[in-house]
N, C-alpha and C positions, 0 to 999 in steps of 0.2 A: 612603731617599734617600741616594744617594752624594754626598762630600765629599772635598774634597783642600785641602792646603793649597798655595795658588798660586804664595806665595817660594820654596816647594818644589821646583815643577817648571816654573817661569818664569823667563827675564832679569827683572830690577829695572823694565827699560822696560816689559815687558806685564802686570805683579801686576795694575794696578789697570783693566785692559781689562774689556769685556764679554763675555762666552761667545760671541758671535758675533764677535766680533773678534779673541779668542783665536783662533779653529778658522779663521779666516781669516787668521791672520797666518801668516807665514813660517816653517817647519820650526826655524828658527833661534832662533824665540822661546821656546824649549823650552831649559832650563837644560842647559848640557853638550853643546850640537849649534851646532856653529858652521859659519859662512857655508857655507863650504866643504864641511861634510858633510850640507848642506841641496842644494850645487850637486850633488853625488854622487848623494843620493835623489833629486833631478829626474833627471838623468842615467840614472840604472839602471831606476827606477821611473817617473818620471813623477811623483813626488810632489813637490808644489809650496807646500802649508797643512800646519798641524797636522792639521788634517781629512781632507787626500788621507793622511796618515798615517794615522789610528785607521781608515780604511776600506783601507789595505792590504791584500790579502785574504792575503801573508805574513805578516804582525805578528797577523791573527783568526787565521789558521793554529795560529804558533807560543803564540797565547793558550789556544788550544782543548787545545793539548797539555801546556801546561804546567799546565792544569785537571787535566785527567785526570790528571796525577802526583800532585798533591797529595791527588786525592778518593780516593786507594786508601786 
């Protein structure tokens, strides 16, 4: 089972949300990504949730790639 810690990768306002409110809140709730670089990925991508993010199919891309670096 995978585990993250939330203060980690959350603003203060979403730690104590639910998984389905996480992956439904805004790009922005995401610790380090502000307003504006949430209005950029709507913009370029189309990405509007955390969720439209991890389904990126550039971010599985670049996830896929940077697997394979590591499994050599």
């Amino acid at each position: 089972m995978a585990s993250i810690d939330l203060d980690k990768v959350l603003d203060k306002a979403w730690a104590d949300k639910s998984l389905p409110e996480i992956l439904a809140a805004p790009v922005a709730a995401l610790k380090g990504v502000s307003d504006r670089d949430g209005e950029l990925l709507q913009e370029a991508f189309g990405v509007k949730t955390v969720a439209d993010l991890a389904e990126l199919k550039y971010v599985r891309w670049a996830q896929a790639l940077a697997a394979l670096e590591a499994a050599k």
